[in-house]
N, C-alpha and C positions, 0 to 999 in steps of 0.2 A: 497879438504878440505873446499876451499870456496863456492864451491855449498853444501856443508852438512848444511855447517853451515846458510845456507840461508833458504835450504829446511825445518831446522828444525824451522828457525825465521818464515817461511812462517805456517806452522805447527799449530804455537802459538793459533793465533784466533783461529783456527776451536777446537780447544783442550782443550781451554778456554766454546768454545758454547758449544761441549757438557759436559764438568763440569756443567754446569751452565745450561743445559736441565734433567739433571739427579738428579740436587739440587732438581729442580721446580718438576720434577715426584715425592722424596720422598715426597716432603712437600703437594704435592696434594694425595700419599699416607695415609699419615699421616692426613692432615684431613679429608680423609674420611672415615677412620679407626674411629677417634673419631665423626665423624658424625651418622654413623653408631651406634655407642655401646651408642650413646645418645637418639636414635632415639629407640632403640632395647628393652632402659631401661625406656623409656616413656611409650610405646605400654606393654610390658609382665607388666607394675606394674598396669596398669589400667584392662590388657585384660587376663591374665596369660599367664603361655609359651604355650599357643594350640594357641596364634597367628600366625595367617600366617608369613610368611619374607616379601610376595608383600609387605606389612602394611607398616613392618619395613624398606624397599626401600620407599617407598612414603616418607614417615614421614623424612626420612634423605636425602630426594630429590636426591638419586641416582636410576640408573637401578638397577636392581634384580641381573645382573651378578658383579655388585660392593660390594655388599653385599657378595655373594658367595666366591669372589676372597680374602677379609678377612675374611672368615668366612666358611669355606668351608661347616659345616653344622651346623641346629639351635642349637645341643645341643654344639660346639663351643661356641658360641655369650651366650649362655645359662650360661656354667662354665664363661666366662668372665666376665659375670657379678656377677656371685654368688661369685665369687672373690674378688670384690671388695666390697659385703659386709661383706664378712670375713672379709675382712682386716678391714675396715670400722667397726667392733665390735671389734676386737683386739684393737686398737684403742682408744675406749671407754673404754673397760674392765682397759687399762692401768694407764688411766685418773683415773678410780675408785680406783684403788688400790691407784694410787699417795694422793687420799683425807684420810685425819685425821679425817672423819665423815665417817666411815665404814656401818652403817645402812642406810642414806641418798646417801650414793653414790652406796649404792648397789640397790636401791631403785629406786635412776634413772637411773641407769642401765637397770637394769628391763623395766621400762618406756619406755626406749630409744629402746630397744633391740625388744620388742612387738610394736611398733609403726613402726619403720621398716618393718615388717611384714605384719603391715595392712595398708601402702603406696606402696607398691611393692608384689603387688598379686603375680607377678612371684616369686620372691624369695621366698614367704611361700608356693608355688605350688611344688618348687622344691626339701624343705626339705622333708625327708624321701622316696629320689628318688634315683636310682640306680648313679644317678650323686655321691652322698656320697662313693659310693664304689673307684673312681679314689684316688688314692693316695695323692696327690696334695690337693684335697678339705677336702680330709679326715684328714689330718695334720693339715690344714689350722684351721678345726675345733674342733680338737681334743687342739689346743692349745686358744681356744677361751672357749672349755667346762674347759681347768685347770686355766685357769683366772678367771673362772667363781667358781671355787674350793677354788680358794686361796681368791676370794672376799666372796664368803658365810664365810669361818672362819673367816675374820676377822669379821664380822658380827655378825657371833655366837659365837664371844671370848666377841665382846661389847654387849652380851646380846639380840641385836636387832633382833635376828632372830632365831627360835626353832632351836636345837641342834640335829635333827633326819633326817634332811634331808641332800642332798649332789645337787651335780651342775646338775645334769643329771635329779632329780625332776622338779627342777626350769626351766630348759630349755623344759621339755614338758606341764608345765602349762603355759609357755608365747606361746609356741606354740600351745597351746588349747585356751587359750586368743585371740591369733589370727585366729583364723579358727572362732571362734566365732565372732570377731568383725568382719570378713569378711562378714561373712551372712545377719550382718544387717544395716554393714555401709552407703547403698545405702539408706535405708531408716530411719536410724537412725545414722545418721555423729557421731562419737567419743564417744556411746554407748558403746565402749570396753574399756575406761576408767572405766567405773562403773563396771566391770570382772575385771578388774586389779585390780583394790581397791579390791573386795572381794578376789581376791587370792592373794595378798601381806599381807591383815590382816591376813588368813590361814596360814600364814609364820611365821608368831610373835610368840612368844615362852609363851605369858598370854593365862591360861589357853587352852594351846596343851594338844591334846588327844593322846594318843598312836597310829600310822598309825598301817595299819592293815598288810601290807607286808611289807618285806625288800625291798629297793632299788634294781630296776634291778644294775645286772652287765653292767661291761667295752663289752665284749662280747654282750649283750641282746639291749644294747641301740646302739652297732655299725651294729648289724643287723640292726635293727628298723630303724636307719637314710639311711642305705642304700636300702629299701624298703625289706629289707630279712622276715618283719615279728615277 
């Protein structure tokens, strides 16, 4: 009984080292998991996602099998990030809705939401990618396009924004905002302010001309983000 009782005192320290080698592994997991998705979110918003990973190892100053081992492949590290700016507009869109100036908060929504786009080339590289077809992304955005639903009404109830559009317009002219200010931001810095203003006055409801087609469907615009076409 008394040798048990020793073996297991003797026990202690070494059971203690490795608790306490196994702390230090996650925690050196764990920042190089977020060195990595830091490093991953630098390189694709300057280079878009046809960045190599070497890059993305340099840049978060780990080996290339560090990267892998969280990341088993790029388009992994890809949705990780596209992730977070989903959430990252959810976010915003909720703040919008919370404001009692329904045209100005939709307004810099809008702002916010297109400027996003043209600071993280990868993100606006990956909209309308087979990435949208995963489940997970596709919720993620499906609830960012109904916030974006419920803020055009209140919008179009205060008058501030034509009554013939819906959310799924609004979301492929900040997306054409973007792909434009992308072409010319290198030599013309914040040039896609000047598209934003003209497609946000396109929005206002003084003298609105009749659009010439109806709104794609829920169907047409979930091909469309998922590269279907």
């Amino acid at each position: 009984m008394t040798a048990s009782i020793e073996r297991a005192k003797g026990a202690a320290p070494g059971s203690a080292r490795l608790g306490a080698t196994r702390h230090q592994l996650r925690a050196d997991a764990q920042r190089n998991h977020a060195r990595v998705l830091e490093a991953a979110r630098a390189v694709f918003a300057e280079q878009g996602i046809d960045a190599p990973m070497t890059l993305i190892a340099e840049h978060a100053g780990v080996g290339i099998g560090t990267v892998f081992r969280r990341f088993p492949t790029k388009q992994d590290l890809v949705v990780a990030l596209v992730q977070q700016r989903g959430e990252q507009l959810v976010e915003a869109a909720e703040a919008a809705l919370a404001s009692d100036k329904p045209g100005d908060a939709f307004r810099s929504f809008v702002s916010l939401a297109a400027e996003q786009q043209i600071r993280d080339r990868g993100f606006c590289d990956s909209i309308g990618t087979q990435l949208f077809a995963r489940e997970d992304l596709r919720e993620l955005f499906d609830g960012v396009r109904e916030r974006v639903g419920r803020m055009l009404d209140r919008a179009i109830e205060a008058r501030e924004v034509r009554s013939d559009i819906v959310a799924a317009d609004v979301l492929f002219v900040l997306h054409g905002v973007a792909r434009t200010g992308l072409m010319l931001e290198d030599g013309a810095p914040g040039v896609w302010r000047r598209y934003l203003g003209l497609a946000l006055d396109g929005l206002r409801p003084e003298a609105a001309t009749a659009l010439p087609r109806k709104a794609p469907t829920k169907r047409q615009v979930d091909n469309a983000a998922c590269g279907g076409g």
